[in-house]
N, C-alpha and C positions, 0 to 999 in steps of 0.2 A: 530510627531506633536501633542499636548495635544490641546484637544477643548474648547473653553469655552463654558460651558454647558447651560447661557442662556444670552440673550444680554437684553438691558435695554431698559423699555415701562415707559411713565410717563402722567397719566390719564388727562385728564383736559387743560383747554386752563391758562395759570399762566396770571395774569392778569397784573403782574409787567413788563413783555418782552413787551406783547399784547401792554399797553399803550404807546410803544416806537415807534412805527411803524417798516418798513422794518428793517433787521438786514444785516450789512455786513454779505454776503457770502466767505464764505472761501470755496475750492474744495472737492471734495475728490479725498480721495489717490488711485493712480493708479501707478500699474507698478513696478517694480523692485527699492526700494530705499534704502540708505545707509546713516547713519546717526551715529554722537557720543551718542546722548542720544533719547530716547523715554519716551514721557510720555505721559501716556493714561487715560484719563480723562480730560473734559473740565470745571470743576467746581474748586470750590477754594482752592482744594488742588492742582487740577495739574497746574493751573493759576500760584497760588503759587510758586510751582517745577520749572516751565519755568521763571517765573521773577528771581529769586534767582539762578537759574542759568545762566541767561544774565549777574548777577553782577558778580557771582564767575568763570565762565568756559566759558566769552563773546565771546571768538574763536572758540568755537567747533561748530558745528553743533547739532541742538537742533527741533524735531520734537513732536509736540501735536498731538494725535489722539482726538477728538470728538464724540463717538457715534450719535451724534443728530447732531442737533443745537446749538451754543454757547448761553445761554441764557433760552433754554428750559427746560433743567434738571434741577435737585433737585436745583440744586444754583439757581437757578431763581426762586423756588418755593419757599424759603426759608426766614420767615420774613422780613430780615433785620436785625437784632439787634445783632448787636456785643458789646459783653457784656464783661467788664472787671474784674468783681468782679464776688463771686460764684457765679455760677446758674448752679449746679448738679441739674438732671431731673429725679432721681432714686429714690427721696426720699419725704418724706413729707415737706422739704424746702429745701433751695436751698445750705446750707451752709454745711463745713466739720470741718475738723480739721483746726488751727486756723493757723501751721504751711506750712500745703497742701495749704492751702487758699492764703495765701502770695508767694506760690510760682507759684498758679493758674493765682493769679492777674500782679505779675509780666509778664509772657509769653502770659498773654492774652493782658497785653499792646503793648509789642512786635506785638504782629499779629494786633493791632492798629494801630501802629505807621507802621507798612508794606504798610497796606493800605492807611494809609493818606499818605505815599511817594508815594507810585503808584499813586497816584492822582494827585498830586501836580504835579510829573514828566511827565504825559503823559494828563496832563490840562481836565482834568473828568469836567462836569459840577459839581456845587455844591452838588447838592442833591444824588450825588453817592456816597460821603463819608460826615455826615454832622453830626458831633459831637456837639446833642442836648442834649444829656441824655436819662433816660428814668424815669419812676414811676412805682416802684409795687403797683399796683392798690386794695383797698380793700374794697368787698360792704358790710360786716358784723363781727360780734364779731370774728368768724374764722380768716375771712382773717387779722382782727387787729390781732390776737396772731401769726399770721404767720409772719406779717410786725413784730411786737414787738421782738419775738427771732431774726427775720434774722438783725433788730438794734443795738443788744446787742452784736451778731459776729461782723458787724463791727465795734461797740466802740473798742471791744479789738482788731481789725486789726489796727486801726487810721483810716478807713477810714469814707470821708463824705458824709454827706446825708442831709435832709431835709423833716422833719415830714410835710405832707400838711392834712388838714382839710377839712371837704367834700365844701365848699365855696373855698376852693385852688385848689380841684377840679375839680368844676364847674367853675370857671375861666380862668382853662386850658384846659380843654374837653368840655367845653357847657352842659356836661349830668350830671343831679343829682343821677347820678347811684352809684357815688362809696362813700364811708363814708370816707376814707380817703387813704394817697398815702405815699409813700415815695420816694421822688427824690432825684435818685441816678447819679449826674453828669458825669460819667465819660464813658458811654455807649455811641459808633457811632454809628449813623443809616446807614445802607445801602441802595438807592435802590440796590436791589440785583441784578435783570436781571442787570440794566445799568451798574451797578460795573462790571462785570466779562465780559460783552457786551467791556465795554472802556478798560479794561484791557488786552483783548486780541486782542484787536486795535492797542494797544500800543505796544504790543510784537509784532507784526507781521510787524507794519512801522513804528515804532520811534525809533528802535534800528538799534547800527553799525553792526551788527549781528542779522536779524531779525529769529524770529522764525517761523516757518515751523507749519501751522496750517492746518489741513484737517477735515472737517466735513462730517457727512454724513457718517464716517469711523469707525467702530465698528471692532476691535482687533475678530477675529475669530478663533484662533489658535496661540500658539506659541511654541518655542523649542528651547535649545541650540545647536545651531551650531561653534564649535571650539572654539574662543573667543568671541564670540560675542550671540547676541538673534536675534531669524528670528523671526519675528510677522506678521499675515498674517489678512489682510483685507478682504472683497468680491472681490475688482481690485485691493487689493495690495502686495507686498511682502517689510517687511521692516526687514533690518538689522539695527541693532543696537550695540552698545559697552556694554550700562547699558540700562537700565530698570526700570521705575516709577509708579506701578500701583498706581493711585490714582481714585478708581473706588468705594469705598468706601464698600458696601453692597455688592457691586459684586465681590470683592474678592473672595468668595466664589466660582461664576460659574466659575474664574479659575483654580479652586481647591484648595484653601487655605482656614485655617482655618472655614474648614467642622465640619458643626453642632456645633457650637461657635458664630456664630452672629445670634440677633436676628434681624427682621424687622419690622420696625413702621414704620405706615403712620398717619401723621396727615394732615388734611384738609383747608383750607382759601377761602373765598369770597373775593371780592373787589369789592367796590359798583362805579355806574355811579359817574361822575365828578359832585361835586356840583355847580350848580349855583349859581349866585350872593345873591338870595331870600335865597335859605338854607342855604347859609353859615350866612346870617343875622339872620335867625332862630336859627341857633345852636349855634354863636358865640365862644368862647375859642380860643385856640392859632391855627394858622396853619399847623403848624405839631406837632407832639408829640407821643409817643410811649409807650404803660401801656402793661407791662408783669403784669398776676396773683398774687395775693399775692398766692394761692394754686397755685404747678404745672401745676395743671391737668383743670386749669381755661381759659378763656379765653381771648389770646394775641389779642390787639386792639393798630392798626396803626392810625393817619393823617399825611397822605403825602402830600405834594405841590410838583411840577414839572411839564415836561411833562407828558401830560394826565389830568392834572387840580387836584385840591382839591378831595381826595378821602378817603375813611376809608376802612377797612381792617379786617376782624375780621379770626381767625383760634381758632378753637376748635376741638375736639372729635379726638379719636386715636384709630385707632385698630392693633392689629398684623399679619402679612400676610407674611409666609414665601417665599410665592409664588414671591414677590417683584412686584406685579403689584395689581389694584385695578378695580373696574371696572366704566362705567360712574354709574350706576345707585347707586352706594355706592357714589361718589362725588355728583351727584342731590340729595340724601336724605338725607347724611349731610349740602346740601346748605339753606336748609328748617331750619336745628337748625342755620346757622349763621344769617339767615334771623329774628328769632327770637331773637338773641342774641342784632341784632343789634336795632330791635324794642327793645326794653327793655333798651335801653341802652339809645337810639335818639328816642323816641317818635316825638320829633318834628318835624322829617324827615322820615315822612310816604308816602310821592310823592316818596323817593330814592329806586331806586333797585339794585338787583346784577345783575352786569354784567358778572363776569369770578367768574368759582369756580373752584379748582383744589386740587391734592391730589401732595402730597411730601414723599419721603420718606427718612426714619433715619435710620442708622445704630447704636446697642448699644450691649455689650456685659454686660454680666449676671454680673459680673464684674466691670464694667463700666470702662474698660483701651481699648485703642488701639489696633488696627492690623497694629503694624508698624515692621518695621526694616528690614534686609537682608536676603531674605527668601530664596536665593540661590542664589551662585556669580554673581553677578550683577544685581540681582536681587529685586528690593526694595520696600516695602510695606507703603502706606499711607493714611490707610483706618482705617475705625469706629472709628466716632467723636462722638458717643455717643449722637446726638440729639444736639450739637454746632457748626454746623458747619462753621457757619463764622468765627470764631475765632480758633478753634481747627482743621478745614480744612487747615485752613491756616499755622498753628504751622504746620500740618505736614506735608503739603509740604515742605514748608522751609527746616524743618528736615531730610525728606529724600531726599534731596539735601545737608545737611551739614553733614550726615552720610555717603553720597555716596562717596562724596569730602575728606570725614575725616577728617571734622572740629568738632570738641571735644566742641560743644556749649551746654550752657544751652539747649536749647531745646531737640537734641540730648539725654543726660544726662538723661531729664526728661523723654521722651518719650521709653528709655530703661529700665526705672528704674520699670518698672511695671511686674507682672506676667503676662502670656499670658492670652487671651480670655477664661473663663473657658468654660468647654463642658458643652450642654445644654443637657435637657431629649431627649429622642426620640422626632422626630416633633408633633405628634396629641397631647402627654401631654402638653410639650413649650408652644403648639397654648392655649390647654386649661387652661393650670394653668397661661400664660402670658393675658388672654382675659376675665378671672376672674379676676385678678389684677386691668388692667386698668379698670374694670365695677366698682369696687369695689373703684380705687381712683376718678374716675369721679363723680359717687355718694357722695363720702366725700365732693368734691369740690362745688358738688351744686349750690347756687348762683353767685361762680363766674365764671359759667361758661355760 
């Protein structure tokens, strides 16, 4: 029996679950079980994995393990913004090659169009899938040359957009903070907790075939036994046929691709619910979504839904192979969003934070996947590279339509890359990846 050498910790109260109140409980797993497929992870790759296999393999028996809580983990910490069009996180802007780009956008609508079925189909409130757009936000001559190249990619893509002016705004945010934006329609926002909350609502009792969910369940060992995989829990023992790691970063503690991924953690506030008076103070639209024009700047939500009118800021990154963080690195990042957010809303200096939390990414030096069949029946759908709404989801899908041996686009793509390159030994990694990020945060400056 091979162990998994460490189970997943996630810092901070995420304030996107918090504002939903109690969450369906699902059990954990006990006892002796036997199943056609497992998949272990409850975020949006394995959510993923289990919808797509309700469509394609709806007779088989079909089990999700949960480490946590549905809701808690990284998908729940995770902005929201599922983004259509480039937004690579490796480089000083967001864009590639003009034919990688077109086939980016294409599979990232896909993993759009997944989720607005899932929604549609298991009746999500609105704001779980709510295709507004988004703007890359820009507060100075920088951020304009950033907006300005990542324009001129998509002329030559065809796609469209929307120069705004710092009065367009300030029409849409209420804050005179940013000089100008580019909106870019074709981005859904997520709430994130409720997305992946209602989705595995749905898996579990709206289907003829429901799925088999257990929380509270952390995979503790596993081994091939004859035809099949034995996965073993704290109270459980499961058999299985195949196999779906969608654990993302933690691929690693089951032994795969060692020393190959790296780990990020970035941070977000989420401020108390505005009142009727701030909202009249700050004015702009109700919701709305400003990714950086720099990478390494700071992403700024307005939500409406349950929990009321809220803003949202996440900045600063560090690398931590350890894959955990601790509170007091979450409290002193809460202090720069706390600034952030002053600087941004001067006019809503009564607002506080409420919930601060740390999230973590998986990303390879490389910037491709840990996907494919890493041993008979066994199927890998980890490191999205810091996208995970959209690229989580590609690869669950995927490794579901690889495992099925369905020859899809996604598939295709998601094979088509070289592996995870090896990194240095861990102390250089930490140091030469923790010089990097000091070094693009500082470029980024004001908008962060």
């Amino acid at each position: 029996m091979r162990q998994i050498s460490k189970l997943p910790r996630d810092t901070g109260i995420t304030g996107w679950n918090a504002v939903l109140g109690a969450a369906p409980a699902y059990p954990e797993a006990e006892g002796d079980i036997t199943a056609d497929w497992l998949v272990i992870g409850g975020g949006f790759a394995g959510l993923s994995a289990a919808k797509r296999l309700t469509e394609l393999r709806g007779g088989d028996s079909i089990i999700l393990l949960e480490a946590g809580r549905i809701g808690e983990g990284p998908a729940g910490r995770n902005s929201g913004f599922m983004i259509d069009l480039p937004h690579e996180l490796s480089g000083d802007g967001y864009a590639g090659s003009a034919d990688g780009d077109r086939l980016q956008i294409s599979l990232n609508r896909h993993a759009q169009g997944f989720a607005k079925a899932a929604a549609a189909e298991y009746d999500m409130p609105s704001e779980a899938v709510d295709p507004i757009g988004r703007v890359n936000g820009a507060v100075n001559a920088s951020g304009e040359s950033h907006n300005s190249a990542y324009a001129d990619q998509l002329d030559l893509l065809g796609e469209a957009y929307k120069r705004l002016d710092a009065d367009e705004m300030k029409e849409l945010t209420g804050s005179e903070f940013y000089s100008s934006g580019l909106f870019l329609p074709g981005a859904v926002m997520l709430q994130p907790a409720l997305y992946v909350r209602e989705l595995a609502l749905g898996l579990t009792t709206k289907q003829t075939h429901p799925v088999s969910l257990y929380e509270n369940s952390p995979a503790t060992g596993y081994d091939r036994q004859g035809d099949s995989w034995l996965v073993t829990t704290p109270r459980a023992r499961i058999a299985a046929k195949k196999v779906i790691m969608a654990v993302n970063g933690h691929a690693q503690s089951f032994g795969f691709f060692r020393q190959r991924l790296m780990h990020v953690f970035t941070y977000a506030s989420m401020s108390e619910p505005l009142n009727a008076a701030q909202q009249r103070r700050l004015g702009g639209m109700p919701a709305w979504g400003i990714t950086p024009a720099d990478p390494m700047g700071s992403t700024v939500r307005r939500h409406r839904g349950e929990g009321g009118s809220r803003i949202v800021i996440r900045n600063r990154w560090t690398y931590d192979p350890a894959m955990e963080v601790s509170e007091g690195r979450v409290a002193r990042f809460r202090r720069d969003h706390e600034r952030a957010f002053r600087r941004r809303f001067p006019m809503l200096d009564d607002v506080a934070m409420t919930h601060s939390w740390g999230g973590r990414l998986c990303l390879s030096r490389n910037s491709v996947p840990a996907f494919g069949e890493l041993e008979p029946g066994f199927f890998s759908a980890c490191c999205q590279n810091g996208l995970g709404t959209a690229k989580g989801t590609l690869s669950g899908i995927g490794a579901v339509e690889l495992a099925t041996r369905s020859n899809s686009p996604i598939v295709q793509d998601l094979q088509s890359y070289d592996a995870p390159q090896l990194l240095p030994p861990t102390p250089i990694a930490k140091l030469g990846a923790t010089i990097v990020l000091k070094w693009r945060e500082w470029k980024a400056g004001a908008e962060i």
